[in-house]
C-alpha positions in Angstrom: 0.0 0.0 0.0 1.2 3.5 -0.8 0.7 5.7 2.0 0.9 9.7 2.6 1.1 10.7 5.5 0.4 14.3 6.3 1.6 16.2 9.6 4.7 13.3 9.7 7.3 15.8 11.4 4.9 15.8 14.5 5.3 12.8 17.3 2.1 11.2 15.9 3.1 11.4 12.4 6.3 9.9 13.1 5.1 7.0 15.2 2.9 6.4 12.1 5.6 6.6 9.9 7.2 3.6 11.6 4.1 1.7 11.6 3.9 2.0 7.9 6.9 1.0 7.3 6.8 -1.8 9.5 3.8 -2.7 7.5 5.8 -2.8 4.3 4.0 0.2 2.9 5.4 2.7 0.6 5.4 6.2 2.3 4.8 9.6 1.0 5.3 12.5 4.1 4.2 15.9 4.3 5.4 18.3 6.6 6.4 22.3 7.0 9.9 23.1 5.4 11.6 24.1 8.3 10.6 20.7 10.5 11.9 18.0 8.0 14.9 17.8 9.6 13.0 16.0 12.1 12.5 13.2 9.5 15.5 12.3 8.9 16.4 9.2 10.6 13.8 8.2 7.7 14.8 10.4 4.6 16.3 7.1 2.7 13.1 5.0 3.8 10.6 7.4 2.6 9.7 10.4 0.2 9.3 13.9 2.0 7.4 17.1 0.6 8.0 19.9 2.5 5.3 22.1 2.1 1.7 23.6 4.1 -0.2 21.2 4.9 -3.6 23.1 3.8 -2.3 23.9 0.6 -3.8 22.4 -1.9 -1.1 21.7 -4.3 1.3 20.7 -1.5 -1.7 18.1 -0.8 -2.4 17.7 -4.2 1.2 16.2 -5.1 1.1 14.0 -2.0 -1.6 12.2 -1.8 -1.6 11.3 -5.9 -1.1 7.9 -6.8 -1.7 6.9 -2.5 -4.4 4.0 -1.5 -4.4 5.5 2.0 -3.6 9.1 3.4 -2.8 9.8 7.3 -4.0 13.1 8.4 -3.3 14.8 11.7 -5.9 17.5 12.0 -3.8 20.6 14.2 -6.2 23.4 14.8 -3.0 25.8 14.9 -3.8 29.8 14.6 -7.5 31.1 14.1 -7.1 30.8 9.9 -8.8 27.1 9.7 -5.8 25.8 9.3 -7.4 22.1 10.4 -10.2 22.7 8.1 -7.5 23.5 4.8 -5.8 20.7 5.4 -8.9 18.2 5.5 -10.4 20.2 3.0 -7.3 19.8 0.8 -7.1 16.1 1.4 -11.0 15.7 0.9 -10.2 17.5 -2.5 -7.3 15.6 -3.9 -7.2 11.8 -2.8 -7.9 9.6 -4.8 -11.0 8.2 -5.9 -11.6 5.0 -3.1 -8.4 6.1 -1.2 -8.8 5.5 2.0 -8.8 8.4 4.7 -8.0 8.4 8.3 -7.5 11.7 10.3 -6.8 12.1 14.1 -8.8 14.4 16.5 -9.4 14.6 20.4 -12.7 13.3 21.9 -14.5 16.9 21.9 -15.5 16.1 18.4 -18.9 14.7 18.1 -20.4 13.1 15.0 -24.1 12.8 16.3 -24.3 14.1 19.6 -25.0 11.0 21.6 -21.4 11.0 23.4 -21.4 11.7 27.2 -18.7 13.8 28.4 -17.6 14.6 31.9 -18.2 17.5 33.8 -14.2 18.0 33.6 -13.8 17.5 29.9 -16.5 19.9 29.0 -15.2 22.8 31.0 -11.6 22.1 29.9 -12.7 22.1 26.4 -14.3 25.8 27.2 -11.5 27.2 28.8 -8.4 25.8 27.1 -10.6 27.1 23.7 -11.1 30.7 25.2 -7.4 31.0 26.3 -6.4 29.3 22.9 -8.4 31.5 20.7 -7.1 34.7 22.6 -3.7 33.9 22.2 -4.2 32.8 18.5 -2.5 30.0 19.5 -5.4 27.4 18.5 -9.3 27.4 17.8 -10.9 24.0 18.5 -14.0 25.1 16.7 -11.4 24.6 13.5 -11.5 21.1 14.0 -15.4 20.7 14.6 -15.5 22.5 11.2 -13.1 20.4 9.9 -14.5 16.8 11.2 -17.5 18.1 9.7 -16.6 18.0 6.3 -15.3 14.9 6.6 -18.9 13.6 8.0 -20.3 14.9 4.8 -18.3 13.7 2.3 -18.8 10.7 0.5 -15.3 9.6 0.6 -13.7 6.8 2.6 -13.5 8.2 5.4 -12.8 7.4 9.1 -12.2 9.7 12.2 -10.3 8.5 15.0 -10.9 10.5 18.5 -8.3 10.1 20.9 -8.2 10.4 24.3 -5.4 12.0 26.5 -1.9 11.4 25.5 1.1 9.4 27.1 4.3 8.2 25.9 5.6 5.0 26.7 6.1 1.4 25.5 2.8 -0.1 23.1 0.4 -2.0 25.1 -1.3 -2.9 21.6 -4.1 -1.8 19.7 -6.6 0.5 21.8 -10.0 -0.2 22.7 -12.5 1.8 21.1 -16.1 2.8 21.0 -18.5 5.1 18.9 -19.4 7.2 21.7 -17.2 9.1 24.5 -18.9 7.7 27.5 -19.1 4.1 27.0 -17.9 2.6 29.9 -14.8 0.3 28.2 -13.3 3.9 27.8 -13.0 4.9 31.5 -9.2 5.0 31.8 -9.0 8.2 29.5 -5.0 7.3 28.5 -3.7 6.2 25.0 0.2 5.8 24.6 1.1 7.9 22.0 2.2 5.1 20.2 -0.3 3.2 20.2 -3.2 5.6 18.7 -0.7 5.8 16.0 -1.1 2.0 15.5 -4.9 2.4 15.5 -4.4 5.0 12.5 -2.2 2.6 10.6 -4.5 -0.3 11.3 -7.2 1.7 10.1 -6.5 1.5 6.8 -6.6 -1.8 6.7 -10.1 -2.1 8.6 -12.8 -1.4 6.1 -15.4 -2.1 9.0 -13.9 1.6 9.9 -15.7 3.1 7.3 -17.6 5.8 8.1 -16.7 5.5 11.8 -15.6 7.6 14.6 -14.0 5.7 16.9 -13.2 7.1 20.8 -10.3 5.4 21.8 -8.2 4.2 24.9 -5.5 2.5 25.5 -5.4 -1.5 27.0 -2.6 -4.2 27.6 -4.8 -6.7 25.5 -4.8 -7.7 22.2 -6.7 -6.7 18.5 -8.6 -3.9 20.3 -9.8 -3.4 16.4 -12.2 -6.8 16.7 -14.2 -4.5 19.5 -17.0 -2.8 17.6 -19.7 -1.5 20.9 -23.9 -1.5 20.5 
């Protein structure tokens, strides 16, 4: 499988990179000029195109000729930068390509997930103090997730939880709604959720989900689908 991966400078991408690889995939990575020389423990294993990644023609070269692109949705500044970039990917892949992008659990794809009290008012004030700063604006990812929902590619969302680093503990557990009780812990190693993208790919039962996920010690968390 041929595989772009878009956002690949970040820790994500480059977890997902490895996957990829690991897999045996040919991989295409996009990433701002001046962070590619973060890649390059993989520059001789992979093709880099430095570049934006909501432009369109930086996306446009990427993803051509690529059964599966990667996408790390970053709400960064208040110019929809998350929604250009899945716009752009939405735009350009090719017909039956399959599309995974990453977000965080405040996204919501039909209002039936149950957040806590905690993750609601953290999601209000980390988005006040991010948008004041123009440092971030979450509401670029609900806009971008939503364009996703809409289109008739083939798509899937993965919502992650809180971050960690550490060793893998395997493929995560997931569920279609933030509240389900298999996703109490609230942790995913780094690592991991980049697995779950990679695996992703692969899953076409995935299709036109968005899966919350955790982290578990257990095994082929990617068999779980919940009611």
């Amino acid at each position: 499988m041929k595989v772009c991966i878009i956002g690949a400078s970040g820790k994500l991408g480059k977890y997902m990179i490895q996957h990829a690889l690991d897999r045996g995939d040919e991989v295409v990575g996009v990433c701002r000029k001046q962070s590619v020389p973060k890649l390059d423990r993989f520059k001789d294993k992979i093709t880099i195109i430095p570049g934006m990644t909501d432009d369109p023609e930086v996306i446009k070269r990427a993803v051509a000729d690529c059964d599966g692109v990667l996408t790390v949705l970053v709400p960064w500044g208040v110019e929809q930068y998350a929604t250009g970039t899945a716009q752009a990917v939405l735009d350009h892949a090719e017909p039956g390509a399959r599309l995974v992008f990453s977000c965080g659990w405040h996204i919501t794809r039909d209002g039936k997930d149950q957040y806590s009290r905690k993750l609601i008012w953290f999601t209000k004030i980390f988005g006040f103090v991010a948008r004041l700063f123009r440092f971030a604006d979450i509401n670029d990812q609900v806009e971008a997730t939503r364009r996703v929902f809409g289109s008739d590619t083939r798509w899937t969302v993965v919502r992650g939880s809180d971050l960690e680093e550490g060793e893998s503990q395997g493929l995560p557990v997931w569920s279609r709604h933030v509240g389900d009780p298999i996703l109490q812990s609230n942790r995913t190693r780094r690592i991991d959720f980049a697995l779950f993208m990679v695996e992703a790919l692969h899953n076409d039962e995935l299709v036109h989900e968005a899966p919350a996920i955790v982290g578990r010690q257990t095994t082929s968390a990617l068999a779980y689908a919940a009611e």
